[in-house]
VOPAGU-2260 file (C-alpha; in pm, 1 decimal, decimal comma):
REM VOPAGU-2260
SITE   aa  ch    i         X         Y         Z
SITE  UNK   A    0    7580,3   -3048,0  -10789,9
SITE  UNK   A    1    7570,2   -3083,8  -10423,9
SITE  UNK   A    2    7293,0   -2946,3  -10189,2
SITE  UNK   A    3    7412,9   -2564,9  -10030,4
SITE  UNK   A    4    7660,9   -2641,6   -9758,5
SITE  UNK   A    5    7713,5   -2444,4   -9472,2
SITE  UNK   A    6    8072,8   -2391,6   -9345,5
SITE  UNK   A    7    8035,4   -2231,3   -8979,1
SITE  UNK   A    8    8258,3   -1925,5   -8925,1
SITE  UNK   A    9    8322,4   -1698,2   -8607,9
SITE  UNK   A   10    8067,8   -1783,6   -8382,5
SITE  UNK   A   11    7723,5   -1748,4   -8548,4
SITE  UNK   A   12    7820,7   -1715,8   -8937,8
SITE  UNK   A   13    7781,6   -1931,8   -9243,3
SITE  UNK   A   14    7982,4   -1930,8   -9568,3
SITE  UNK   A   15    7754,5   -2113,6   -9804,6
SITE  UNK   A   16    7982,5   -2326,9  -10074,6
SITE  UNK   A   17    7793,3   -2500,8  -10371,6
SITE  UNK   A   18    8050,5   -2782,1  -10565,4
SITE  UNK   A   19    7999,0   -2997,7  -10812,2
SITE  UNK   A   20    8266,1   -3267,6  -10730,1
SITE  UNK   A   21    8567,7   -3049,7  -10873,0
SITE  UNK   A   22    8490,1   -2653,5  -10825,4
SITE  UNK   A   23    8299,3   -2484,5  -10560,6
SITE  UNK   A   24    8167,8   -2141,9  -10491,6
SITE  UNK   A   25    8144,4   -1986,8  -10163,6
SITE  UNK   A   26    7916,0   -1693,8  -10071,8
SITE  UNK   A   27    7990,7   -1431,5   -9843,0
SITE  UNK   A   28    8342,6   -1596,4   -9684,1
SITE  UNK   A   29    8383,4   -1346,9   -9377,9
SITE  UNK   A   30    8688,1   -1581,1   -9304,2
SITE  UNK   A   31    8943,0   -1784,1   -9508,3
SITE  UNK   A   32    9042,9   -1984,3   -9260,4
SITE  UNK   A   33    8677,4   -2263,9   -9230,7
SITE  UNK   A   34    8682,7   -2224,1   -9716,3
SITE  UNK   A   35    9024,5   -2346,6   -9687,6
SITE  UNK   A   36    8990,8   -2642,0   -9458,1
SITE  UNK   A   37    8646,7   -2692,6   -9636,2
SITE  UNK   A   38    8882,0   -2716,0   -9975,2
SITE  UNK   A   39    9137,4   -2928,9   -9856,5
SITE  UNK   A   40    8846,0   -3201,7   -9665,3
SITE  UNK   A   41    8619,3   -3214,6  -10015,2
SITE  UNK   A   42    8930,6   -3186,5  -10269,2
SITE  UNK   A   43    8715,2   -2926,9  -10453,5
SITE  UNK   A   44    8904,3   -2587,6  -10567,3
SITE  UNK   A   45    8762,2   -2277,7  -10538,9
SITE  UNK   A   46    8610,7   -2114,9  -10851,8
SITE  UNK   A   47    8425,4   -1780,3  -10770,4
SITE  UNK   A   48    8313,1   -1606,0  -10465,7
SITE  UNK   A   49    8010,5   -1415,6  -10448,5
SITE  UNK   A   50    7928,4   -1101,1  -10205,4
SITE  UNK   A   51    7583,0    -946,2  -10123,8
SITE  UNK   A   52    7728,2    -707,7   -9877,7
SITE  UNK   A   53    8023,0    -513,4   -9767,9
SITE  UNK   A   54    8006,1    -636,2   -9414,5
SITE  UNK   A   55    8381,7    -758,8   -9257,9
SITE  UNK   A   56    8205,9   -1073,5   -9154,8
SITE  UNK   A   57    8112,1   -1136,5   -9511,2
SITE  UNK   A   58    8377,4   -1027,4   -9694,1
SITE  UNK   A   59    8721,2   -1050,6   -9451,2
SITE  UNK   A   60    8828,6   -1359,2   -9629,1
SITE  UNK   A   61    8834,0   -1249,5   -9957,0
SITE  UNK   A   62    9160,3   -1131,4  -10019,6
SITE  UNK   A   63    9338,5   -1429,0   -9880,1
SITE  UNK   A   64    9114,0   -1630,5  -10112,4
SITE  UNK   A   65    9147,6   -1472,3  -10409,9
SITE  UNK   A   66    9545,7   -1447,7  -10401,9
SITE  UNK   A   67    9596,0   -1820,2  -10330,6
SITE  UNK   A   68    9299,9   -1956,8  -10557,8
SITE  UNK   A   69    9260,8   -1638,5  -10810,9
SITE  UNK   A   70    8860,2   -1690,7  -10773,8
SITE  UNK   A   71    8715,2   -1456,0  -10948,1
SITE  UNK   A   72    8460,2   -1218,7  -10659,3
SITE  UNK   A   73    8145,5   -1108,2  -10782,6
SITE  UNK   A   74    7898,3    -870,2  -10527,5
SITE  UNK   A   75    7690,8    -542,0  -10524,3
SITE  UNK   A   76    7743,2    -248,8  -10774,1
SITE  UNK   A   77    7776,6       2,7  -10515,0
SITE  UNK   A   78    7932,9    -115,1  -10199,6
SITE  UNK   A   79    8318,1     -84,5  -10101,3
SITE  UNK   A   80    8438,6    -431,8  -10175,2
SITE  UNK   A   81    8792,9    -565,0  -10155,6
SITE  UNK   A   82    8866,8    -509,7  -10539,0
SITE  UNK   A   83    8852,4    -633,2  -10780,3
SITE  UNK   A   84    8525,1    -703,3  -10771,1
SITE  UNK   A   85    8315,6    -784,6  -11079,2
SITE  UNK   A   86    7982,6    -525,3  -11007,6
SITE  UNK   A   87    7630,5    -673,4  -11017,7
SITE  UNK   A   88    7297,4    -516,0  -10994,1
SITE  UNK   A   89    6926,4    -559,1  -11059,0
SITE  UNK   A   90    6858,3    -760,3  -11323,0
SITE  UNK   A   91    7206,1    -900,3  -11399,5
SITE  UNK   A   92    7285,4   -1302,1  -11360,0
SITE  UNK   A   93    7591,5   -1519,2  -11321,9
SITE  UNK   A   94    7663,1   -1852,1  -11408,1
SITE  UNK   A   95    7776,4   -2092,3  -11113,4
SITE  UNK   A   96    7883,2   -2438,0  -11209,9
SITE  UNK   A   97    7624,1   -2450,5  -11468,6
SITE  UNK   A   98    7320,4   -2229,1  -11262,1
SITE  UNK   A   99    7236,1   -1890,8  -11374,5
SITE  UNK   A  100    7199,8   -1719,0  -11081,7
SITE  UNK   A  101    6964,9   -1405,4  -11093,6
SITE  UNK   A  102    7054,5   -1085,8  -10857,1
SITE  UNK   A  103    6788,6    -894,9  -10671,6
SITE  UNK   A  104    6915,0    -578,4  -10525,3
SITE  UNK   A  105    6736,4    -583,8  -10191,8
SITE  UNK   A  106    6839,3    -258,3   -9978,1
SITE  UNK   A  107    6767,8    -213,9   -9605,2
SITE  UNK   A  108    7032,5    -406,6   -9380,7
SITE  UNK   A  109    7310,7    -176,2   -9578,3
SITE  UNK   A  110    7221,2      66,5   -9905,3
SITE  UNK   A  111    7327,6    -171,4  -10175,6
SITE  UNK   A  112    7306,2    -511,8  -10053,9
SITE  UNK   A  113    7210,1    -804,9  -10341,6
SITE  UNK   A  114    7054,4   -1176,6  -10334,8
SITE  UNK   A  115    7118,1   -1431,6  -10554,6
SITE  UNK   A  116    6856,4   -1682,2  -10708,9
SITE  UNK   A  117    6765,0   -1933,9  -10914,4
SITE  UNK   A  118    6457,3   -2110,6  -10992,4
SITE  UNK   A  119    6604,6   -2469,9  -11006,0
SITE  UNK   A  120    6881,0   -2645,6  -10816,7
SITE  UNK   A  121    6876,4   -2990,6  -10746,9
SITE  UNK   A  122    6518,0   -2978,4  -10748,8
SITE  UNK   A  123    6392,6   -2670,9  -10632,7
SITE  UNK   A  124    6496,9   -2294,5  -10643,8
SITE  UNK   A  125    6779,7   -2156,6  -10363,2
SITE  UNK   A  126    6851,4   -1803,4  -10269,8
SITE  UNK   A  127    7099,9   -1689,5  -10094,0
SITE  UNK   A  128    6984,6   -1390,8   -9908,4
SITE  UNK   A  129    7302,6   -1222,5   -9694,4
SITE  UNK   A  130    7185,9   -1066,0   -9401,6
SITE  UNK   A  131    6848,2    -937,5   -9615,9
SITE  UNK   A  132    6631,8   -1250,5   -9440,7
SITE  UNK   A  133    6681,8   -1435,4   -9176,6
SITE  UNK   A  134    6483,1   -1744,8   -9031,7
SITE  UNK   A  135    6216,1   -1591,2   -8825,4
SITE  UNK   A  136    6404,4   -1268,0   -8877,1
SITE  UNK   A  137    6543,7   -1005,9   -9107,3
SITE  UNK   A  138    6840,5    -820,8   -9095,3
SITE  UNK   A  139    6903,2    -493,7   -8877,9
SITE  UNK   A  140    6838,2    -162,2   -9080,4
SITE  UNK   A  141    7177,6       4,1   -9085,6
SITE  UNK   A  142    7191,2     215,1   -9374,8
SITE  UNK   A  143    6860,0     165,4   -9530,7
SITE  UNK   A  144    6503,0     280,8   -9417,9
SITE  UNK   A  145    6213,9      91,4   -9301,5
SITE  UNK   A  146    6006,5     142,8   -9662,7
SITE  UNK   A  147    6311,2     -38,2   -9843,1
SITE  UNK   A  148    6365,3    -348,7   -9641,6
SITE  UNK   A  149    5958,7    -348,1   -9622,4
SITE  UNK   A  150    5987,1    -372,5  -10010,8
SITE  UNK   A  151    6293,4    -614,3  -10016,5
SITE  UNK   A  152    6114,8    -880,7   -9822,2
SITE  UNK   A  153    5834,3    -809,2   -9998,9
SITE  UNK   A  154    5984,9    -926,3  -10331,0
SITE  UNK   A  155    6150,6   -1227,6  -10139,9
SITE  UNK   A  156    5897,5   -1327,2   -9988,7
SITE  UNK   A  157    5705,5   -1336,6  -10388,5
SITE  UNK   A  158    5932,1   -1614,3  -10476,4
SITE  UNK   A  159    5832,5   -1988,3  -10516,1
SITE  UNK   A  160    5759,3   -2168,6  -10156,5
SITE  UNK   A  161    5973,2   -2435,0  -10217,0
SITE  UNK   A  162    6251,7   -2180,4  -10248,5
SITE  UNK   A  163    6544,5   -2288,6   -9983,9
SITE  UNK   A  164    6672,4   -1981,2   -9766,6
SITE  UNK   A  165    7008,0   -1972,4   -9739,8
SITE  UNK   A  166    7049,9   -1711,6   -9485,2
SITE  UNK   A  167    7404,7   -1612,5   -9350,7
SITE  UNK   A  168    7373,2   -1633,5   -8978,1
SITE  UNK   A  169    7241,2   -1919,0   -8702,6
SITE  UNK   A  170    7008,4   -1647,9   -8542,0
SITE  UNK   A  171    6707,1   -1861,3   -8568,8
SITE  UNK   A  172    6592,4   -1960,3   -8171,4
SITE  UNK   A  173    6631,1   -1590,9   -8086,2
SITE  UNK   A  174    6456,3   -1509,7   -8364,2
SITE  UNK   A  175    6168,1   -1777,0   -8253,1
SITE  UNK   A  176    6149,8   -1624,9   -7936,4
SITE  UNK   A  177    6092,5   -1285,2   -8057,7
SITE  UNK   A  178    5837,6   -1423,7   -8314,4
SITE  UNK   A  179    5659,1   -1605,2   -8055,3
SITE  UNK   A  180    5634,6   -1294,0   -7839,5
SITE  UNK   A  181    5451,3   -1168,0   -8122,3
SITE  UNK   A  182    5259,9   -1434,4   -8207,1
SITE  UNK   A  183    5213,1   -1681,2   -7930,1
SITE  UNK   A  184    4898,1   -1850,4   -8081,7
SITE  UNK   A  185    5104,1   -1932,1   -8443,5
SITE  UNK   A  186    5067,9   -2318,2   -8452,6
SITE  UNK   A  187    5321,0   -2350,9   -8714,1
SITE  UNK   A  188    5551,1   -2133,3   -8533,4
SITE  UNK   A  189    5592,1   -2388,2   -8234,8
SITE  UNK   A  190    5606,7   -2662,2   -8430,2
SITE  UNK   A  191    5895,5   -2535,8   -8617,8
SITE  UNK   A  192    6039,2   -2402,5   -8287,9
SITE  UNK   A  193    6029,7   -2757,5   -8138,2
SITE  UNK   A  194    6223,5   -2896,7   -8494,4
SITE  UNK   A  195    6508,4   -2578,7   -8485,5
SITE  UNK   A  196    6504,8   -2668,7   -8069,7
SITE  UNK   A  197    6610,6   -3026,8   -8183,5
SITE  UNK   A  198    6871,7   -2921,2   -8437,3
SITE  UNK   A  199    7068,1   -2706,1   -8255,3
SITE  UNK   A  200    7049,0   -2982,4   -7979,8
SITE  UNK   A  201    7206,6   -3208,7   -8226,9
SITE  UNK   A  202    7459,1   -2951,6   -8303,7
SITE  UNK   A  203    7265,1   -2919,6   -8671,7
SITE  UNK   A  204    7158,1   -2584,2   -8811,2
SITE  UNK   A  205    6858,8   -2466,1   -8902,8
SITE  UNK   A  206    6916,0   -2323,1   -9247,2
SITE  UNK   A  207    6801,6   -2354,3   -9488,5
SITE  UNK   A  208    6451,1   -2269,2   -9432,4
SITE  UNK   A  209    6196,8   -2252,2   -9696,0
SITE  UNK   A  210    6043,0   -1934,3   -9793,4
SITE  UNK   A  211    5687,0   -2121,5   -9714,2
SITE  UNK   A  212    5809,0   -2154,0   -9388,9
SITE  UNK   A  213    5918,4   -1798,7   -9339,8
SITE  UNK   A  214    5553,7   -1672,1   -9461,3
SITE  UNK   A  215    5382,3   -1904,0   -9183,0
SITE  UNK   A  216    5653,1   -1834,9   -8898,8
SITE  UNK   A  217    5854,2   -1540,7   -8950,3
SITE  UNK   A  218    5683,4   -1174,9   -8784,0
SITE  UNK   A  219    5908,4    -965,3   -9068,6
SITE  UNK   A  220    5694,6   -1152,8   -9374,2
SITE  UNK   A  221    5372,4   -1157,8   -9199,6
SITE  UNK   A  222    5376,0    -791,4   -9066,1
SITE  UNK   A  223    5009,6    -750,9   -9246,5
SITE  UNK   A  224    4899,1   -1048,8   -9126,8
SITE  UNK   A  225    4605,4    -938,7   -8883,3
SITE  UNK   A  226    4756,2   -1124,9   -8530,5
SITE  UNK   A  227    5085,0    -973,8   -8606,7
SITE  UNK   A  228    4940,2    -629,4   -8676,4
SITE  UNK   A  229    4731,0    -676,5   -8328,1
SITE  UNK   A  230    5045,1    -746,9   -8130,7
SITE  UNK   A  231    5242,2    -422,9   -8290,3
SITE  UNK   A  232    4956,7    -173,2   -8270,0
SITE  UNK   A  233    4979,5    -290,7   -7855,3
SITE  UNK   A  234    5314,1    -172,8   -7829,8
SITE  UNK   A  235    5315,2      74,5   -8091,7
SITE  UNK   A  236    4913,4     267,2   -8101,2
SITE  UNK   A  237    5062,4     487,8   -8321,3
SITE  UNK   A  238    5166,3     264,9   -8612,4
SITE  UNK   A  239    4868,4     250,9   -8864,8
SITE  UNK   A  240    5006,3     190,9   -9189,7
SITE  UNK   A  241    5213,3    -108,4   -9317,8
SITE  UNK   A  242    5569,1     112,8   -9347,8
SITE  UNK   A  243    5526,2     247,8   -8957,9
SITE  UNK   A  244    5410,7    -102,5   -8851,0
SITE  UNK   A  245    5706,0    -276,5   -8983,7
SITE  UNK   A  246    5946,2      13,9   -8856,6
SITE  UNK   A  247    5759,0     -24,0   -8495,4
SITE  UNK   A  248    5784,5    -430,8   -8504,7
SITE  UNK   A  249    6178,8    -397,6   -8634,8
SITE  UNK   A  250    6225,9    -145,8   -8329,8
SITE  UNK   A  251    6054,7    -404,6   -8125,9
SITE  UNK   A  252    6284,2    -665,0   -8236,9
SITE  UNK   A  253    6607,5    -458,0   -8174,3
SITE  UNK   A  254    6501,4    -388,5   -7813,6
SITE  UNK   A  255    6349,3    -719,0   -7738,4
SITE  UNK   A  256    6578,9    -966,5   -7474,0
């Protein structure tokens, strides 16, 4: 079993593939183009797809996938998926090249979106989180409310530290920036933002991160955290409970340039 690999797609996206010298699993291909040169570099073929949202970016490669590799696609019980689709909710788990992966259905960025985990891979537990969690960041709140993404993180954020993040888009130095806005004195904020900085200049990502990074960086985790609170009761005096205080910093976010 290899470590997650990122294949880039469009111009901010990553399919994550897992292989294990002969199959491979992708998550979330928005494109089939970047899996099938992937395929063809590694010699792997292509043995299930999983989905954690209905998003085109995440799942616009799926047909073209499935008719020239007949992958089976697994993703959320109640999204509009390109079928068929095997359905998955709360509770459920699928095997993937000998991991059982556990699903988490973590609402917010759409109504039904899912995670995958498992506590040991290579060493130390992965999740793959969609557009749930970000680095630094969470997703935008399209169909669900404040109180459920509040609730989603919540529950990823629970899981071990050394879990790796594998979130599904390269948003992490704008996310940084925003984070530092909100917390400017966060020591282990700038450090990381100096190691993400030197990354990207290497043409490197920054995923995965680790979910004890994203509790001592990331503003969406740490929205109780007194010095966050501080900074959103400044812009937002109104916002005096932990649901309106994460609505009011996610507003923040979505206005913030």
């Amino acid at each position: 079993m290899t470590m997650p690999h990122p294949i880039p797609a469009f111009t901010d996206n990553y399919i994550w593939a897992l292989h294990d010298g002969r199959q491979a699993w992708v998550v979330d291909p928005g494109d089939a183009g970047p899996v099938f040169d992937w395929l063809q570099q590694t010699g792997v073929a292509l043995a299930g797809i999983l989905l954690t949202h209905h998003h085109v970016d995440h799942t616009g490669g799926v047909p073209a996938l499935r008719q020239t590799t007949q992958a089976p696609v697994y993703g959320p019980a109640h999204e509009v998926l390109p079928e068929p689709v095997t359905r998955l909710g709360e509770g459920d788990t699928v095997d993937v090249l000998g991991h059982r992966f556990q699903v988490l259905e973590v609402p917010g960025h759409t109504a039904g979106h899912i995670a995958y985990f498992t506590p040991d891979l290579g060493g130390s537990p992965l999740l793959f989180c969609g557009d749930t969690l970000f680095s630094a960041g969470c997703g935008r709140l399209f169909e669900g409310s404040p109180a459920q993404m509040l609730d989603s993180l919540d529950r990823l954020a629970a899981l071990p530290g050394p879990t790796r993040v594998c979130c599904t888009h390269e948003y992490t130095l704008s996310n940084l920036r925003f984070a530092a806005a909100v917390e400017p004195g966060n020591a282990a904020l700038q450090a990381h933002t100096q190691w993400c900085q030197q990354r990207r200049a290497a043409g490197l990502p920054t995923l995965p991160s680790t979910l004890a990074t994203e509790r001592a960086i990331n503003p969406f985790l740490r929205s109780r955290e007194p010095s966050v609170v501080a900074a959103i009761q400044h812009q937002s005096p109104d916002a005096t409970e932990p649901v309106a205080r994460f609505a009011a910093l996610r507003r923040w976010k979505d206005g913030f340039r």
